[in-house]
VOMAR-9637 format. One line per field, with one value per residue (C-alpha): x, y, z; residue in three letters. Coordinates in steps of 0.5 Angstrom, whole numbers, always signed. Last residue first. Layout:
u = X/... $
v = Y/... $
w = Z/... $
residu = ALA/... $
//
This chain:
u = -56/-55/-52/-54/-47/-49/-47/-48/-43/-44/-39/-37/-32/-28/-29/-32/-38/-38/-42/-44/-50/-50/-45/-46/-41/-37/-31/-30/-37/-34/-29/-32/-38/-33/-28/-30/-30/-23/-19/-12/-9/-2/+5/+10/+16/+21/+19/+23/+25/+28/+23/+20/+17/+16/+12/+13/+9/+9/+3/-4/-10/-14/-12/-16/-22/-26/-24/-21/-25/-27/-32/-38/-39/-47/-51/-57/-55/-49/-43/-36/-36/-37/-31/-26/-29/-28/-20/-19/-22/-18/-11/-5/-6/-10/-11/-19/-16/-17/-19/-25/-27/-33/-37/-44/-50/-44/-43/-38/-36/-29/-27/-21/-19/-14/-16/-18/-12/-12/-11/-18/-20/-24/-25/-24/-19/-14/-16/-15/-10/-6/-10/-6/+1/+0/-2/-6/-12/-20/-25/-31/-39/-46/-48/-49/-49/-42/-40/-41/-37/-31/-31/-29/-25/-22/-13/-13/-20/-17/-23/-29/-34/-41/-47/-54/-54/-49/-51/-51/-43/-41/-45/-41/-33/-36/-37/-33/-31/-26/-19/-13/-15/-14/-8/-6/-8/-3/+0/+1/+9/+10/+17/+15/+15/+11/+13/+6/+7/+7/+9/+11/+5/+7/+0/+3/-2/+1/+8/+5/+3/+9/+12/+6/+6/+14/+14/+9/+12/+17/+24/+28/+35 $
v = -11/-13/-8/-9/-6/-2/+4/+10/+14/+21/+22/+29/+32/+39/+43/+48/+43/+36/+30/+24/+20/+15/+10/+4/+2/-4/-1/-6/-3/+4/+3/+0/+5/+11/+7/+14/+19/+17/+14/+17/+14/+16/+12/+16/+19/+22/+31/+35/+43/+48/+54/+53/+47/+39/+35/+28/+22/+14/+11/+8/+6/+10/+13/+19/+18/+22/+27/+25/+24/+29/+24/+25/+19/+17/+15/+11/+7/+12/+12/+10/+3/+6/+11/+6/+2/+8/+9/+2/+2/+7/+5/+10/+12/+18/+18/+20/+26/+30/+35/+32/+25/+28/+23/+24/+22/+20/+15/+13/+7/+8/+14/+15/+8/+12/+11/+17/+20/+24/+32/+33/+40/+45/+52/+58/+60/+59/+52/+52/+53/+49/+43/+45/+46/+39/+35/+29/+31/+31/+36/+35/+38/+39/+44/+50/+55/+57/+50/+48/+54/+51/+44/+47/+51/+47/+49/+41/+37/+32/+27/+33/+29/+31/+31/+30/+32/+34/+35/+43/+43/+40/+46/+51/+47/+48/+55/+58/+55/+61/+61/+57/+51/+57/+58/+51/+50/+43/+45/+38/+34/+29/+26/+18/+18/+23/+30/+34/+41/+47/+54/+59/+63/+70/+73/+70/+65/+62/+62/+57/+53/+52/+51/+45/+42/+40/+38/+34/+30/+28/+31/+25/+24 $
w = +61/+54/+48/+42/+38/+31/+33/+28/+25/+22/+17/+15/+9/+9/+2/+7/+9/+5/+7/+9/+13/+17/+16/+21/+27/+30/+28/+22/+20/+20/+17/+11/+11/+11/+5/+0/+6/+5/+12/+15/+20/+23/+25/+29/+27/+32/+32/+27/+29/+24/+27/+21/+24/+22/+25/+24/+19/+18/+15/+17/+11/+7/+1/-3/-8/-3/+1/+8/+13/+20/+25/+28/+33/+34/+40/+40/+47/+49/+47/+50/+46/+40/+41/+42/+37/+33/+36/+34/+26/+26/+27/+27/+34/+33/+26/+27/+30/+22/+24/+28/+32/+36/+41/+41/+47/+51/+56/+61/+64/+62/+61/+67/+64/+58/+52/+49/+52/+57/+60/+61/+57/+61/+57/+61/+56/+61/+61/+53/+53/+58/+55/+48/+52/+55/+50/+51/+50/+52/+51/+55/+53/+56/+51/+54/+48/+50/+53/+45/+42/+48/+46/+39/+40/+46/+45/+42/+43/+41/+43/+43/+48/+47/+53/+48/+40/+36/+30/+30/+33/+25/+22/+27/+25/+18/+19/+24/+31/+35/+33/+35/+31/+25/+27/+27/+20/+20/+13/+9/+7/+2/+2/+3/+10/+10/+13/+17/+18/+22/+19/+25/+27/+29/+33/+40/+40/+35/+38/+44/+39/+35/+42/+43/+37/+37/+43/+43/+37/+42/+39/+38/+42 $
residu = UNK/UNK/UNK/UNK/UNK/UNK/UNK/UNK/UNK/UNK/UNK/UNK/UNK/UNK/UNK/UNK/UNK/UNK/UNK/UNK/UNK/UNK/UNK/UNK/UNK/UNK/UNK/UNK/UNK/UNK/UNK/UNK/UNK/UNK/UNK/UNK/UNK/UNK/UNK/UNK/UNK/UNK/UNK/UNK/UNK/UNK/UNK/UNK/UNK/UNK/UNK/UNK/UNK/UNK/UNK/UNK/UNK/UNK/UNK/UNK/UNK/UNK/UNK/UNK/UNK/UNK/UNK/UNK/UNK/UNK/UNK/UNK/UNK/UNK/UNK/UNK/UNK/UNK/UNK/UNK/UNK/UNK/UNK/UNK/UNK/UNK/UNK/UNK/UNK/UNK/UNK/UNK/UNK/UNK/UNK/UNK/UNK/UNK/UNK/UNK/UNK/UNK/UNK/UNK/UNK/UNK/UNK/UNK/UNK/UNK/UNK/UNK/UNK/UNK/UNK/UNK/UNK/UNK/UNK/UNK/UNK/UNK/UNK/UNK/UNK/UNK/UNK/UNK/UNK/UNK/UNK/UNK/UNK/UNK/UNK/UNK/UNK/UNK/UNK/UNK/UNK/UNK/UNK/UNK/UNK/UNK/UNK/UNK/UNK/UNK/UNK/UNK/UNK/UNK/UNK/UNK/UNK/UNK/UNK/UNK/UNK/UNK/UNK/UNK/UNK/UNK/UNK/UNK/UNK/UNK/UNK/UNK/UNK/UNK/UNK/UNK/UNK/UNK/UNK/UNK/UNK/UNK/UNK/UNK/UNK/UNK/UNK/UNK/UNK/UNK/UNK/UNK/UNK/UNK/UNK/UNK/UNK/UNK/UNK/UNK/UNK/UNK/UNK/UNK/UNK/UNK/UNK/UNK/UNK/UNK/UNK/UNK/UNK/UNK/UNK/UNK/UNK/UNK/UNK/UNK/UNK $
//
């Protein structure tokens, strides 16, 4: 039987948090692997994560909030703000840590009909799902009239588009593959205008990449 990705997270998680962390990555299809920081998802927000909170403007949604860093750094200056995600462990996390987190998809109907000023998309969660321009539109339609999404992207020059990917531990676990997205901060305004939105503005903060998207749905009474 195939480890659900979820299982993976969350014990390589909890082990983060007992101060010896195992070493997490993302394994591609094709071979390649990249790090997932969770140590440093585990940690109070800090520079680039606190740049990306200052934009945020209004009542915020933190979609794949995982243990609440930054839903909790924004409840800390009384920001009205609620984490949502679907891994149990991280849910569990961040509740212990004072820091309400829904346990929900994005999708799921408990979000419809409400309307946040800003919606986070960051570390990398824009691959939620393998579809991109599905979540924004997601997200889009969760937004207030004016509102913005704050997304994390990947550096320019990198591809864009939805490939096969598992978590993989030091501890000798590997998770069933599931697809992922990954959108280039170069391909932001294309993306972004299939999703119903318009790029903003775009930027780069501790060698990470922004984009603030706007909507572009009129919306009728």
């Amino acid at each position: 039987m195939s480890t659900s990705p979820l299982d993976v997270y969350g014990e390589d998680l909890r082990t983060a948090l007992r101060g010896a962390p195992p070493v997490t990555w993302l394994r591609y299809a094709d071979g390649r692997r990249a790090v997932v920081d969770l140590p440093r998802w585990t940690e109070p927000a800090r520079g680039a994560d606190l740049a990306l909170l200052a934009r945020c403007r209004g009542a915020v949604l933190d979609v794949g909030a995982g243990p609440g860093r930054l839903t909790r750094a924004l409840q800390d200056e009384g920001v009205e703000c609620l984490g949502v995600d679907v891994a149990p462990v991280a849910v569990e996390v961040a509740r212990l840590a004072g820091t309400y987190v829904l346990h929900a998809s994005v999708y799921d109907a408990v979000l419809d009909g409400t309307g946040w000023s800003t919606v986070l998309l960051a570390d990398g969660n824009v691959g939620i799902g393998g579809d991109a321009v599905a979540l924004l539109r997601r997200c889009r339609d969760l937004l207030l009239p004016g509102g913005t999404v704050l997304v994390e992207l990947d550096g320019p020059g990198t591809p864009t588009g939805t490939v096969q990917v598992r978590l993989e531990s030091s501890r000798g676990d590997a998770s069933a593959w599931f697809p992922w997205a990954h959108v280039s901060i170069t391909d932001a305004a294309a993306v972004a205008e299939a999703a119903g939105l318009a790029l903003h503005e775009a930027w780069e903060s501790g060698g990470r990449w922004f984009a603030e998207l706007r909507s572009t749905v009129v919306r009728t009474a």
